[in-house]
C-alpha positions in Angstrom: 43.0 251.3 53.2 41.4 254.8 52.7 41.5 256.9 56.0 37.7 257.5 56.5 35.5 260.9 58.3 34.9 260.9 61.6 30.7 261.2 62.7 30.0 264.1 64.3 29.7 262.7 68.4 30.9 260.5 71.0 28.9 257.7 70.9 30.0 254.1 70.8 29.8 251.8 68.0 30.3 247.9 66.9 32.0 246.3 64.8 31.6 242.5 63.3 34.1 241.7 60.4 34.9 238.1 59.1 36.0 235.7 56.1 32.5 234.9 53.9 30.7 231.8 55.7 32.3 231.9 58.8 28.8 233.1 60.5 29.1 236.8 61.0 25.9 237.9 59.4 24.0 235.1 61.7 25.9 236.4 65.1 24.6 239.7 64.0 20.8 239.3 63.5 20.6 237.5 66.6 22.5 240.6 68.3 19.8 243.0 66.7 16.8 240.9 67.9 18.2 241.7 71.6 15.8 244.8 72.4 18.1 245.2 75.6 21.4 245.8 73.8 19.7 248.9 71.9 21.5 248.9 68.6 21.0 249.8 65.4 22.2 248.3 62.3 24.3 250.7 59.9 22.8 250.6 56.5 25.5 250.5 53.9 25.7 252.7 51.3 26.5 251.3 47.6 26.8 251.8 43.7 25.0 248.6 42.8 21.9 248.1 42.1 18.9 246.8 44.1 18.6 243.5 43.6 14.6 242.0 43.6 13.0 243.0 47.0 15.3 245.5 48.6 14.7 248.7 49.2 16.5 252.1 49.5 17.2 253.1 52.8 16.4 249.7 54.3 18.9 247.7 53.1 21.2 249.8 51.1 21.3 253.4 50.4 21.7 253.1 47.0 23.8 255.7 44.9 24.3 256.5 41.5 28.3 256.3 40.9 28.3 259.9 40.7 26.4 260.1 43.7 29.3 258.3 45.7 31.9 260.3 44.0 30.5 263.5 44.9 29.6 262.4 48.3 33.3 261.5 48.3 34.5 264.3 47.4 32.4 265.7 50.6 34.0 263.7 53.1 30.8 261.8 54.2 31.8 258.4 54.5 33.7 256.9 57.4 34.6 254.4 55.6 34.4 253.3 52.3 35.7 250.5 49.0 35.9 250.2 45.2 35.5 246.4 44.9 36.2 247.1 41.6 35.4 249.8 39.0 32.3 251.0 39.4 31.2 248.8 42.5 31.9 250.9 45.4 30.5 250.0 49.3 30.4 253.2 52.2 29.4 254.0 55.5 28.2 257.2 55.3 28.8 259.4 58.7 24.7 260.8 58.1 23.6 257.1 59.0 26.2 256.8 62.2 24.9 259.7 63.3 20.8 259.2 62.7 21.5 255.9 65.1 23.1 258.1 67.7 20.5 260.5 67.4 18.0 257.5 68.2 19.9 256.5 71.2 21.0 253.7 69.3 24.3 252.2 69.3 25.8 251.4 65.5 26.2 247.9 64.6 28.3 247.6 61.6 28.3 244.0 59.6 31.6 245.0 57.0 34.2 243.1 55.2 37.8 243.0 57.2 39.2 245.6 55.3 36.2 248.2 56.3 36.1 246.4 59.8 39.5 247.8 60.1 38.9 251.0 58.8 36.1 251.7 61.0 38.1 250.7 64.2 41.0 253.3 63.1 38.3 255.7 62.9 36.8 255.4 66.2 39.6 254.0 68.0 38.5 253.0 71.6 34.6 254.4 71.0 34.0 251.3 68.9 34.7 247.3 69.9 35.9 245.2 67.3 34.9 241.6 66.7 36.5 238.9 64.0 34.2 236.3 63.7 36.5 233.0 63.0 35.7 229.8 61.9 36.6 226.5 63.8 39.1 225.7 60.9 39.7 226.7 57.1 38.6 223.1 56.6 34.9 224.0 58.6 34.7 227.2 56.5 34.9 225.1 53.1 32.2 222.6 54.8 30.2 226.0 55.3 30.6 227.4 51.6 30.1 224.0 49.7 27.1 223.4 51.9 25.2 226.6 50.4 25.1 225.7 47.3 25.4 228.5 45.8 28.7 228.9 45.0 30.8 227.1 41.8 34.2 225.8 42.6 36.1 228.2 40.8 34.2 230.6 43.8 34.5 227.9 46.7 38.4 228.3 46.0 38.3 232.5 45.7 36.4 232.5 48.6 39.1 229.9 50.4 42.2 232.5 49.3 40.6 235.5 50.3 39.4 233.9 53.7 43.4 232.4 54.3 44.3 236.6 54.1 41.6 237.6 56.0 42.4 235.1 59.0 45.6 236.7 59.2 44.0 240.3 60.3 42.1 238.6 63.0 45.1 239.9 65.6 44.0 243.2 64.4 40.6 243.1 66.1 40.1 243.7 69.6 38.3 240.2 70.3 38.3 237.2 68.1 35.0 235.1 68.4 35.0 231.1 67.6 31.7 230.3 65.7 32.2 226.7 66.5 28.9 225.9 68.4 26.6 228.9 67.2 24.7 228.7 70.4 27.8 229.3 72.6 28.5 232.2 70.2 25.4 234.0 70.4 25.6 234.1 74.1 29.5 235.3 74.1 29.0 237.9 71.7 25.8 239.4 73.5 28.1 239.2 76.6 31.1 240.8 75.2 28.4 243.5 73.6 26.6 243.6 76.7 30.1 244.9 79.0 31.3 246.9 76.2 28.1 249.2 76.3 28.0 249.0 80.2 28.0 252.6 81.5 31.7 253.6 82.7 31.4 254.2 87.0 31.5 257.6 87.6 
């Protein structure tokens, strides 16, 4: 796990990490349609390319491979992955801090392994959440339901999810997405305290 650059400030910033299909990208739109949490969501940087109707900057910042190398090289990312060679996935600390700038609290939607990256780098600033399926057996429900994926990928996405589960411990709250309802309104909630002002 590559250590990653701390953003220049003290802001605050959230985290949402979980196994593919367990909900986490839903819980997260519904979070940034809450005008009264005040977040913004951190645009990822990556090495692929746009695929039909995205745009730079919006939902990727998208960068060459040299690009990312030399940005790298730089220090700039708080956190960053080579899925494999030639794919790579960031947060650059540029975008962290535009948010803050905006009075805008992060929200980061990233796989565990950058979920846990990010908390190492902001340690008690940030509040991690692991978004868990009911069961393994819900979460194959969940993938075969998409259609989208072939069995060969059903069962890659099953391994990968059976490691992931066991890093939930290493998030500071794990969130059931049993009844979605239920979780939208405990996730705003445990958003809502986290960002509370501290009493003076």
């Amino acid at each position: 796990m590559p250590a990653g650059t701390k953003p220049q400030g003290d802001g605050r910033a959230i985290i949402f990490s979980a196994p593919s299909g367990a909900g986490k990208t839903t819980v997260v739109r519904h979070l940034m349609s809450n005008p009264d949490l005040a977040l913004g969501f951190s645009v990822s940087a990556t090495t692929r390319a746009p695929r039909a109707g995205e745009t730079d900057g919006h939902d990727y910042h998208f960068l060459t491979v040299e690009e990312f190398a030399s940005r790298l090289a730089d220090q700039a990312f708080v956190e960053h992955e080579e899925v494999y060679e030639g794919l790579s996935y960031g947060t650059l600390c540029s975008e962290v801090e535009r948010l803050w700038a905006e009075g805008r609290t992060p929200l980061f939607d990233v796989d565990v392994v950058g979920g846990q990256t990010l908390k190492s780098v902001f340690g008690d600033s940030a509040l991690s959440i692991f978004v868990m399926p009911p069961s393994i057996e819900a979460l194959e429900s969940r993938l075969r339901g998409r259609g989208t994926e072939d069995e060969a990928s059903v069962q890659k996405r099953l391994g990968k999810a059976a490691q992931e589960l066991e890093a939930a411990p290493a998030f500071d709250v794990q969130l059931v997405n049993d009844d979605l309802e239920t979780a939208f309104a405990e996730a705003t909630q445990l958003v809502s305290n986290f960002l509370q002002p501290d009493p003076a």
